[in-house]
Backbone bond lengths (Angstrom), bond angles and torsions (degrees), N, CA, C in turn:
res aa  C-N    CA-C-N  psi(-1)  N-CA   C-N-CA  omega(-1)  CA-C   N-CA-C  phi
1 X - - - 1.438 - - 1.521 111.72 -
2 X 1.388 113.24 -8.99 1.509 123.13 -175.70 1.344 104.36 25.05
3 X 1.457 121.90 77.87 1.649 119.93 139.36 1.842 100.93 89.64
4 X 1.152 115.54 -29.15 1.762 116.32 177.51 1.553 116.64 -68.59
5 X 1.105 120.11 132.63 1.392 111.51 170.67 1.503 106.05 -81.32
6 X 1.088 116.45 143.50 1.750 137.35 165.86 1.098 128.89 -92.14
7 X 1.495 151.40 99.23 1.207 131.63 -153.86 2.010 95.08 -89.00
8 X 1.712 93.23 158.28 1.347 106.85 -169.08 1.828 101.51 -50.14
9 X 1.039 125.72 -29.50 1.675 106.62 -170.78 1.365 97.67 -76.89
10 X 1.813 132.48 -15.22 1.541 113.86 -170.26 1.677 92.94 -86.79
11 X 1.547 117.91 -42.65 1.381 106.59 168.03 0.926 115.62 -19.72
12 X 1.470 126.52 -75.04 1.859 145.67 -143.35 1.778 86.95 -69.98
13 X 1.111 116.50 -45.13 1.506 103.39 -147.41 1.859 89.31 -90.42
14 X 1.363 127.32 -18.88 1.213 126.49 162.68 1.825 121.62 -46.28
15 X 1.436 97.61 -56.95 1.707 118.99 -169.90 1.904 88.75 -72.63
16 X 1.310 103.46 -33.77 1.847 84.32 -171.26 1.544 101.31 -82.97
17 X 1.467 124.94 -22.81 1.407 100.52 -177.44 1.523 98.55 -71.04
18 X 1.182 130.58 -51.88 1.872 120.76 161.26 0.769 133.40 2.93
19 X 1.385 107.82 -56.85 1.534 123.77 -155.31 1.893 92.42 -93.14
20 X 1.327 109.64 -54.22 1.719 106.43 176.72 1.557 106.23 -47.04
21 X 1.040 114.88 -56.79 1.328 108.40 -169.78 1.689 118.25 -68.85
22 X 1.135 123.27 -33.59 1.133 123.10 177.82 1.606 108.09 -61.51
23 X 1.464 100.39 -34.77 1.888 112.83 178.42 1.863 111.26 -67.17
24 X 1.129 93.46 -24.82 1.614 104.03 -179.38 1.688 97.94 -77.58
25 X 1.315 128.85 -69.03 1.145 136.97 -175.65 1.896 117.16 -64.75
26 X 1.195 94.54 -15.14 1.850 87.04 167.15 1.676 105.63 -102.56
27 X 0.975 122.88 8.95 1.341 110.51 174.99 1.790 104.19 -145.38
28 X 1.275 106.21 34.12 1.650 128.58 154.47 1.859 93.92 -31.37
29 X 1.270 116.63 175.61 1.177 113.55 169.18 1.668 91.65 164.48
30 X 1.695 97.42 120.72 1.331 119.51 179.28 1.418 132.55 -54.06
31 X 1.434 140.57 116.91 1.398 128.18 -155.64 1.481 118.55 -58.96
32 X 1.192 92.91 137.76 1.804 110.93 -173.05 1.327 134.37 105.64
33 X 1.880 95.15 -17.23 1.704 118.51 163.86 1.786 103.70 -88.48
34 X 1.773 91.24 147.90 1.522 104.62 173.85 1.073 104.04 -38.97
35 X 0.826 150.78 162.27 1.623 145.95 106.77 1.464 136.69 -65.74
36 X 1.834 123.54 121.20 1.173 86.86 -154.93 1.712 121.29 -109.19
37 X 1.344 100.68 59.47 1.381 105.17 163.80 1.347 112.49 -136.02
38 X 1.624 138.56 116.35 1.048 161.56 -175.16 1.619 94.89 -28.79
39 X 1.294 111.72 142.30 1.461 141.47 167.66 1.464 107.39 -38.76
40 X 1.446 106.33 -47.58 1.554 112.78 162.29 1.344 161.59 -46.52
41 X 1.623 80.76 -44.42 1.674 125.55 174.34 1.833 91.83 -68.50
42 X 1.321 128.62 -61.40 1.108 132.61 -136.23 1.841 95.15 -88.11
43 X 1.297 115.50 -42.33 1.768 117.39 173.57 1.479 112.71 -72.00
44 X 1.589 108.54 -5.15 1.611 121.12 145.03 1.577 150.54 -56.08
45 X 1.494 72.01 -50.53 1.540 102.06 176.36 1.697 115.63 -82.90
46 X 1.385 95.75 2.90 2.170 104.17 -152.55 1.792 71.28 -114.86
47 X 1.423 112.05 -50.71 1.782 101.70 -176.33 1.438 118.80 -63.86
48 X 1.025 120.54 -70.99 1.542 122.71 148.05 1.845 117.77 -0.07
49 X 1.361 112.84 -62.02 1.272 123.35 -141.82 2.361 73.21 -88.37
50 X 1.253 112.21 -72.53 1.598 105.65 163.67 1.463 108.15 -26.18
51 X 1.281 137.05 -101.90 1.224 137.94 -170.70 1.917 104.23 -12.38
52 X 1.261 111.74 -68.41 1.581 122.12 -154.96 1.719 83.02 -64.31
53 X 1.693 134.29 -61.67 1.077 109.93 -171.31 1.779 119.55 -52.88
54 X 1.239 126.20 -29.79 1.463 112.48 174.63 1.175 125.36 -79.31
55 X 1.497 118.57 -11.09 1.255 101.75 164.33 1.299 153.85 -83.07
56 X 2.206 95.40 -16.65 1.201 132.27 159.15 1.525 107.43 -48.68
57 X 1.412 127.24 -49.54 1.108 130.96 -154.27 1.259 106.39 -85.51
58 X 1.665 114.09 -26.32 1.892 122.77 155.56 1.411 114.86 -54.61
59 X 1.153 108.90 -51.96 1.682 121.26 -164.58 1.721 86.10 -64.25
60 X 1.565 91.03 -64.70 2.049 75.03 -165.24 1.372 130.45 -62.17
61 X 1.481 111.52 -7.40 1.448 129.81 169.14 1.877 110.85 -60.86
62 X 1.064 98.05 -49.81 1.612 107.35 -167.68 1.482 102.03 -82.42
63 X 1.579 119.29 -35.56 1.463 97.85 171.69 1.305 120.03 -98.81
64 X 1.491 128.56 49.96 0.885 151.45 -157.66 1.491 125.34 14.08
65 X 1.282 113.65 67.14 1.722 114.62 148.66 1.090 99.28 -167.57
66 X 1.719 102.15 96.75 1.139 128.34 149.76 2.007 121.97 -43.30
67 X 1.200 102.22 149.22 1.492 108.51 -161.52 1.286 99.32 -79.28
68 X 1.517 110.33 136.81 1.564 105.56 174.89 2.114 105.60 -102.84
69 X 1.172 111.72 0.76 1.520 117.40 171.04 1.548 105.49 -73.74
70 X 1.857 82.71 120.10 1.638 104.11 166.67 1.469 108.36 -144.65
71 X 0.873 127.75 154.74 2.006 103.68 145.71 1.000 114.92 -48.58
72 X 1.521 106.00 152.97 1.333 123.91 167.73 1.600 118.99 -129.36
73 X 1.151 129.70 159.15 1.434 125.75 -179.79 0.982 126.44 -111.08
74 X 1.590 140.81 127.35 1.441 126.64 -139.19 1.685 105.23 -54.56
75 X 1.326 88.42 -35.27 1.916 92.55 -162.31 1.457 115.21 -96.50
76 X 1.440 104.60 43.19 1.637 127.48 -174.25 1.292 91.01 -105.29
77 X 1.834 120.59 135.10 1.234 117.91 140.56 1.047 144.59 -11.91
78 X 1.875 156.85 114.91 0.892 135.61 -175.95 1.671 115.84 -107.01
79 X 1.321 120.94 135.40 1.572 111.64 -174.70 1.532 122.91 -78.77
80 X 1.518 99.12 -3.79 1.759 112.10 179.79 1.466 94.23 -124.66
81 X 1.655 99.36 150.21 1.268 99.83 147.62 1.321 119.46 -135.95
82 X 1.574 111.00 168.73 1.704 110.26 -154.53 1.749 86.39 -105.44
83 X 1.284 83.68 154.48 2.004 107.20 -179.96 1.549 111.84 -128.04
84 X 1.024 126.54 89.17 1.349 121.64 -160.39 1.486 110.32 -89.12
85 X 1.549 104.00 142.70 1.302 131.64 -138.29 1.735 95.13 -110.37
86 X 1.717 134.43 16.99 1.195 151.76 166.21 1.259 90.31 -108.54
87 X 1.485 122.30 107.19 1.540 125.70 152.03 1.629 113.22 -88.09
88 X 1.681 122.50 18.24 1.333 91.00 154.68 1.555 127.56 -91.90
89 X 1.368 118.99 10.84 1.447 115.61 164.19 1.376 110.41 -87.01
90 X 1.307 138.87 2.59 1.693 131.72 147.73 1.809 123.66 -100.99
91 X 1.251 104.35 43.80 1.447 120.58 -164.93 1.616 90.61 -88.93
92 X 1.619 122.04 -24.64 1.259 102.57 177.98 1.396 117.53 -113.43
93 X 1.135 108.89 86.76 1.845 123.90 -149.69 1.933 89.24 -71.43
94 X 1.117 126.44 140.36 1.579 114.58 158.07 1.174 108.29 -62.97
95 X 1.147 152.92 -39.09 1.280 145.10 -162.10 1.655 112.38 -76.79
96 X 0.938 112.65 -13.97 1.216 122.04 176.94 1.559 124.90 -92.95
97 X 0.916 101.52 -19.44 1.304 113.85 -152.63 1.669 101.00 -117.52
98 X 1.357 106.09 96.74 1.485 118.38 -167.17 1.778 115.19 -58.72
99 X 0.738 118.44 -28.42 1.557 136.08 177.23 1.814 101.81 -73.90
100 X 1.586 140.85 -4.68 1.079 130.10 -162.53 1.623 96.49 -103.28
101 X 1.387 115.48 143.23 1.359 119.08 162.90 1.638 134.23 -98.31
């Protein structure tokens, strides 16, 4: 949660997308086997799982921080950039290195 407070309905709707998804992923089922939750159950679980994402995205709208998760495309602009914190990939500095032109 890094440091934000959550109000109890983003909790609830947090632990239930959890709980759907964990229900989706324990009863996975390999193609060509039944599956055993009804056709019904599952365009349930897909409405549900829609519903809870828009409302998160209400809640976090109004308490101001809007969601910055979307796709992205590799060859999309990026608004950050990363500085990496392993200096042995600049071990061969040009400036150092008397042989560089």
């Amino acid at each position: 949660m890094s440091g934000k407070e959550y109000s109890k309905e983003e909790q609830i709707l947090q632990m239930m997308r959890k709980v759907l998804t964990d229900v989706a992923k324990d009863t996975y089922t390999k193609p060509g086997l039944k599956h055993p939750l009804s056709e019904e159950t599952i365009i349930s679980i897909r409405d549900c799982l829609g519903l809870i994402s828009t409302r998160e995205k209400e809640l976090a709208e109004e308490a101001g921080r809007p969601s910055k998760k979307r796709p992205r495309y590799i060859d999309e602009p990026q608004d950050s950039v990363v500085i990496p914190l392993d200096m042995t990939g600049l071990k061969k500095n040009k400036s150092s290195d008397p042989d560089a032109k």
